[in-house]
VEXMIPA-108037 format. One record per residue (C-alpha): residue in one letter; z, x, y. Coordinates in steps of 0.2 Angstrom, whole numbers, padded with zeros to 4 digits, always signed. Each point is the difference from the previous one (the first is absolute). Layout:
<nodes>
AZXY
...
</nodes>
This chain:
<nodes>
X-0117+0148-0215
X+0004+0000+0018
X-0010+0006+0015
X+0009+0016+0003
X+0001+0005-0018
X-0020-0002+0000
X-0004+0008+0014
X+0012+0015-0007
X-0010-0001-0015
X-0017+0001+0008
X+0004+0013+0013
X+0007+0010-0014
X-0017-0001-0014
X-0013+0003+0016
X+0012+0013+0006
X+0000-0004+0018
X+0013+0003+0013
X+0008-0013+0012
X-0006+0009+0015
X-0017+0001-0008
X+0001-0018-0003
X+0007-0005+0016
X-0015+0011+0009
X-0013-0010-0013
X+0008-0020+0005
X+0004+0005+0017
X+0017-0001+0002
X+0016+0011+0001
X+0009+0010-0014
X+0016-0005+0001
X-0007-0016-0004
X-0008+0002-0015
X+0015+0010-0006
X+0012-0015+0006
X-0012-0010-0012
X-0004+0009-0016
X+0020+0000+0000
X+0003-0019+0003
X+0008-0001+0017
X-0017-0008+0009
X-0011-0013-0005
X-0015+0002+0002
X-0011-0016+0008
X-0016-0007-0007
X-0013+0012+0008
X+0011+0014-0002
X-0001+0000-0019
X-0019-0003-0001
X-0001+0014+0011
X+0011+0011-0013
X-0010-0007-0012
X-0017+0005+0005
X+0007+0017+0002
X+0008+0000-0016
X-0015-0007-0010
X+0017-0012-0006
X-0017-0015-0003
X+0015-0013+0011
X+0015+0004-0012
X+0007+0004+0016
X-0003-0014+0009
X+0006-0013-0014
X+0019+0010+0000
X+0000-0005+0020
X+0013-0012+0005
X-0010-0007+0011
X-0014-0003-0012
X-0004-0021-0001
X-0005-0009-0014
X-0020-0004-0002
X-0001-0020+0006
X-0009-0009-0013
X-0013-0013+0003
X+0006-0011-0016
X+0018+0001+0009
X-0007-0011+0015
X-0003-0019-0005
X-0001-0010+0015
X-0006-0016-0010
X+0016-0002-0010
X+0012+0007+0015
X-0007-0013+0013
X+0003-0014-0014
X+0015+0006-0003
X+0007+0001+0019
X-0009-0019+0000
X+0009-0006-0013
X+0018+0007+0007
X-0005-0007+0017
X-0002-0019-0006
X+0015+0002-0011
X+0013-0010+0011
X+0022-0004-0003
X-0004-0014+0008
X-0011-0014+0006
X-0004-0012+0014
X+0011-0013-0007
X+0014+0011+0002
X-0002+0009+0017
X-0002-0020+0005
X+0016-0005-0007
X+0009+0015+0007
X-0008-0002+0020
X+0007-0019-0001
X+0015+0005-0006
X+0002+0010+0014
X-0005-0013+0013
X+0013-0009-0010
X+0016+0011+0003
X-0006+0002+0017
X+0001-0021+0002
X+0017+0001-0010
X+0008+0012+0010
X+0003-0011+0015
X+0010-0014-0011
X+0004+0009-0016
X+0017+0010-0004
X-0006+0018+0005
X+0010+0009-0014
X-0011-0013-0011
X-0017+0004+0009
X+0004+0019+0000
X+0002+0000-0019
X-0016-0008-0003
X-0010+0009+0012
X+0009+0018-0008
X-0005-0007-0018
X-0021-0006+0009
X+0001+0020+0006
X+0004+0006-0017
X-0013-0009-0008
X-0012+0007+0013
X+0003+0018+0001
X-0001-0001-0020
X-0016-0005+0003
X-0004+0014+0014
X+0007+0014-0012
X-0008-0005-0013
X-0016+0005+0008
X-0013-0009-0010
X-0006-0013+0014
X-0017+0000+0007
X-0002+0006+0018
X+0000-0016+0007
X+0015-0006-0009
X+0010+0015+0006
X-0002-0003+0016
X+0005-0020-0002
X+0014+0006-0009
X+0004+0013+0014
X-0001-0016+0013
X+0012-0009-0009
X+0012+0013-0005
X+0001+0005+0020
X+0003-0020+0005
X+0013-0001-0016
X+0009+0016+0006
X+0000-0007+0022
X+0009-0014-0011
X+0012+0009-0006
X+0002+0011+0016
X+0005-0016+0007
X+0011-0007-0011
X+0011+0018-0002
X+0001-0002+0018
X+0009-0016-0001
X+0013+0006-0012
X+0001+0017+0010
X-0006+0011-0012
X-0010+0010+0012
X-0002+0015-0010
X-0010-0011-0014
X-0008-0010+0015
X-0008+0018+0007
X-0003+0005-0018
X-0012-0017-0003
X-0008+0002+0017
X-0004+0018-0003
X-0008-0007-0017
X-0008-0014+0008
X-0011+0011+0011
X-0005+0011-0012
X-0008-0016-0011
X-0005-0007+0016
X-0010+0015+0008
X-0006+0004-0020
X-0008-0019+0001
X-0008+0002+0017
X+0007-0019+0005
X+0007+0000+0019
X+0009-0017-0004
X+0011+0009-0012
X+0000+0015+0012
X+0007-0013+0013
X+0015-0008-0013
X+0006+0015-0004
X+0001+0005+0016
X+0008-0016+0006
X+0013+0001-0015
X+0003+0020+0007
X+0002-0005+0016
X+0015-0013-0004
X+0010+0013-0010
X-0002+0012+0016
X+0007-0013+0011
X+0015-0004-0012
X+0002+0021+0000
X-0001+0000+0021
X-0013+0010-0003
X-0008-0011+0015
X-0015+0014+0006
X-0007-0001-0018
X+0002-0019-0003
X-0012-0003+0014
X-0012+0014-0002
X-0003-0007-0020
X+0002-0018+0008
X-0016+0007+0012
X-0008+0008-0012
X+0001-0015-0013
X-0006-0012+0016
X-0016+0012+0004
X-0005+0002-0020
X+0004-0020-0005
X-0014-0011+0000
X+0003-0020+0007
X+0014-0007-0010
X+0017-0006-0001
X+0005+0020-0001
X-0007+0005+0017
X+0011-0012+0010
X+0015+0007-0011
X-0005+0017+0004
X-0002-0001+0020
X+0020-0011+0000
X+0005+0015-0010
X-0006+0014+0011
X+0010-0012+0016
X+0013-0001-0009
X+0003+0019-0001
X-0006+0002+0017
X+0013-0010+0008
X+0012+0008-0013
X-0006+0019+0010
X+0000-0009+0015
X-0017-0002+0005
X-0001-0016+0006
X-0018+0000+0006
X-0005+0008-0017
X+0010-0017-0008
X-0009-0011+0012
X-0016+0007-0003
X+0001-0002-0018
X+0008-0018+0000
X-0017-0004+0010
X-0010+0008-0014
X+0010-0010-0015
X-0007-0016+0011
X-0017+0004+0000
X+0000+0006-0015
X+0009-0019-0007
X-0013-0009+0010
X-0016+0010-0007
X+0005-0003-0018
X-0013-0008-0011
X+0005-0014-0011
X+0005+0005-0018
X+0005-0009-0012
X+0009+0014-0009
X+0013-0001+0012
X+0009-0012+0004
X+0014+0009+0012
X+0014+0004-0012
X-0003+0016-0007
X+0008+0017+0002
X-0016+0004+0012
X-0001-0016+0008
X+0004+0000+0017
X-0001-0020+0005
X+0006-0006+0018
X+0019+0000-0003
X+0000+0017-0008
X-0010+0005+0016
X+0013-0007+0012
X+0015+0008-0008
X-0007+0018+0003
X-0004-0006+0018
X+0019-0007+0003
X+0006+0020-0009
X-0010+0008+0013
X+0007-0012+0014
X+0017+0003-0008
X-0004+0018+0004
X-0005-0004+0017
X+0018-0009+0006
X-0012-0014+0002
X+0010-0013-0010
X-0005-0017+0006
X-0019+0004-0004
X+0007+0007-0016
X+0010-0015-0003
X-0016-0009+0003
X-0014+0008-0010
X+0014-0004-0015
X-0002-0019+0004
X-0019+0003-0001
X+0003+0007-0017
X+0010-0018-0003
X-0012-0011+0005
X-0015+0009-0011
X+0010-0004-0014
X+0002-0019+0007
X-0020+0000-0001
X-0001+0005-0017
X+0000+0021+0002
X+0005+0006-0018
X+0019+0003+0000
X+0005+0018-0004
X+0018+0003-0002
X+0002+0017+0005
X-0011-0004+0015
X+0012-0014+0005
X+0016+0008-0003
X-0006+0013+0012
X-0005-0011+0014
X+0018-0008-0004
X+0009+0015-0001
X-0011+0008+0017
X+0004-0017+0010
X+0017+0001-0006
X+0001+0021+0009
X-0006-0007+0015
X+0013-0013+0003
X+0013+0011-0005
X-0008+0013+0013
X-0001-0015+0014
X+0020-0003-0005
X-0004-0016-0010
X+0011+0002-0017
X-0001-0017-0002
X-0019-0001+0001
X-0001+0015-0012
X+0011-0007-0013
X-0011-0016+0000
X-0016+0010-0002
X+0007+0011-0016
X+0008-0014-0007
X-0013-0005-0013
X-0005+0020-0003
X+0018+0001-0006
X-0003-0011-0016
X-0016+0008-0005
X+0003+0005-0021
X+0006+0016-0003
X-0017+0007-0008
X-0010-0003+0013
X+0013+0010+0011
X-0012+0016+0007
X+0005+0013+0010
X-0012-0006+0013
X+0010-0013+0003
X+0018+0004-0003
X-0005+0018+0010
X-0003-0012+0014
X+0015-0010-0002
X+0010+0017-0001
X-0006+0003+0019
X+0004-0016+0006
X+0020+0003-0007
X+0000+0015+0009
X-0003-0012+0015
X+0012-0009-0002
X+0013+0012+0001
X-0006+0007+0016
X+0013-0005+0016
X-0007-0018+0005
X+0007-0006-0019
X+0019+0007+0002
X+0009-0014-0005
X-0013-0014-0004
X+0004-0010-0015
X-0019-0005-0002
X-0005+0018+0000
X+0012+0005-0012
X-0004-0013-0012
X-0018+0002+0001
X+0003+0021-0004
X+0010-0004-0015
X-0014-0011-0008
X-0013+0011+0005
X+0011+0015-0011
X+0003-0013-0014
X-0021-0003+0001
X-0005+0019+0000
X+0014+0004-0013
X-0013-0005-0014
X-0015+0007+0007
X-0015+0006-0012
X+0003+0019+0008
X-0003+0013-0013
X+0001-0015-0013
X-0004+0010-0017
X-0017-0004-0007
X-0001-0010-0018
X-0013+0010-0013
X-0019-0007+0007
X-0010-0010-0011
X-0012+0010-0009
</nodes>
């Protein structure tokens, strides 16, 4: 029976009016009327009212709809619900052996990336992500292995920010780096933090999106403790700063890169050539682009021979670092009306293998045709040559090369 109908019912047998009701619980007749018909419900304390008045012994009460079910002391087991939440917590997906084998992986792509194929390197690192955000989603890792797997995913996905980069995919790079944070803020690790912002701020340079290449470049410089990646970081945000203009800015953080290369402590996981590695000739190409910037072209020509004579003393050998110190001596000949001297520095650049042929170099190379075109090179036979080999080079450049199925 439902509430209205009983207290129709009862009204009726004790004969009792609805104003004489209402007077008795204290409460307007239009109300009782609205409920002996159904159209009100009446709360908890309004039907033990109706039924003290009534003498309904809580028949009224039980029909409310807001009545709530007695809570049972056999209902409550804390013994066998804290084992039980014990027990789910030590269950694991995975173990230490394998968040191990996963973080050297990733140190591995990030050494493989400066002398591997990148279309090779990408598909790997896409097939160590899948493997790790099955693990993620799966969701049966202790606490202390999320957040390891968290770490690794965000240095995985700065990777892979990298590497889109470098094929000029940019909508995929932004849509790792966006990941990356996410894993890297979720793990709490500042190093990760800094990588992703690093691999973030490259893909905003590339977009001439120079304001937010330098502020993520600053940001990534502030959060990054001592390593290879700091000095990487404070070239970067230069770099951007001299592509805005603010030569100052670009000074200042050039400076910073040095300090930071001189304060690094030795380690002996790095040793200079991988994607975060920022060894001396690295260092001195970003100081000859922000010279370049600056119309000072002799000191740029000249930081490019300090990046040479690293690498006669045993730097590690990077190629897309030399190809742009090649390629940036080569603008600045060009830009002192030396075609000759240009040629001579590109020449070798020219013969690197198609599949190693990334945007940031044959983006590069684009600029320094355009160059070449300009008014001083009407007419010059070693200016025209060199143009048609640099077409013939960036003709077969990774840009928007398709990517093959990851390995799983």
């Amino acid at each position: 029976m439902e509430f209205a109908e009983r207290l129709h019912a009862l009204m009726a047998e004790r004969g009792i009016s609805e104003r004489e009701l209402a007077h008795q619980v204290n409460c307007d007749r239009s109300y009782i009327h609205l409920l002996k018909h159904g159209r009100r419900r009446a709360g908890q304390r309004m039907a033990q009212l109706l039924d003290d008045a009534l003498g309904a012994q809580g028949s009224l009460a039980a029909l409310s709809p807001q009545a709530r079910p007695e809570v049972r002391l056999e209902n409550f087991q804390p013994v066998s619900e804290a084992i039980d939440l014990g027990a789910w917590l030590e269950q694991t997906n995975t173990g230490s052996g394998t968040i191990g084998y996963l973080a050297a992986t990733a140190r591995q792509l990030a050494s493989e990336y400066t002398s591997k194929p990148p279309l090779m390197v990408l598909n790997d690192a896409v097939g160590v992500q899948r493997r790790l955000t099955g693990l993620l989603r799966g969701g049966r890792q202790r606490p202390a292995q999320t957040i390891d797997l968290c770490r690794i995913s965000a240095e995985v996905f700065a990777l892979l920010t990298l590497l889109c980069s470098d094929i000029g995919q940019y909508p995929a790079a932004n849509a790792y780096g966006h990941a990356g944070w996410i894993c890297a803020q979720a793990a709490g690790s500042d190093l990760a933090s800094a990588l992703v912002l690093s691999a973030q701020a490259k893909t905003a340079q590339w977009e001439k999106r120079y304001a937010e290449a330098a502020s993520r470049a600053r940001q990534g410089y502030e959060l990054c403790p001592p390593a290879g990646a700091r000095v990487l970081l404070a070239c970067q945000e230069a770099n951007a700063a001299q592509a805005l203009g603010d030569f100052a800015r670009a000074s200042e953080a050039l400076t910073q890169a040095r300090a930071a290369q001189d304060a690094l402590p030795p380690d002996p996981d790095d040793d200079g050539d991988t994607a975060w590695s920022c060894p001396l000739p690295r260092e001195a190409n970003y100081a000859a682009i922000v010279n370049l910037g600056s119309g000072d072209l002799a000191r740029s020509i000249k930081q490019a021979r300090r990046a040479d004579e690293a690498w006669s003393e045993g730097a590690p050998w990077v190629y897309g670092t030399w190809a742009q110190v090649r390629i940036g001596a080569a603008i600045a000949h060009v830009r002192n009306g030396e075609a000759y001297g240009a040629a001579a520095e590109v020449a070798p650049v020219l013969s690197i293998a198609p599949e190693y042929r990334v945007v940031t170099i044959t983006d590069r190379l684009t600029y320094l045709n355009r160059l070449l075109q300009t008014r001083p090179y009407h007419g010059s036979p070693a200016a025209a040559d060199l143009r048609d080999r640099i077409g013939e080079f960036c003709a077969s450049s990774l840009r928007g090369k398709a990517l093959t199925q990851g390995k799983g």
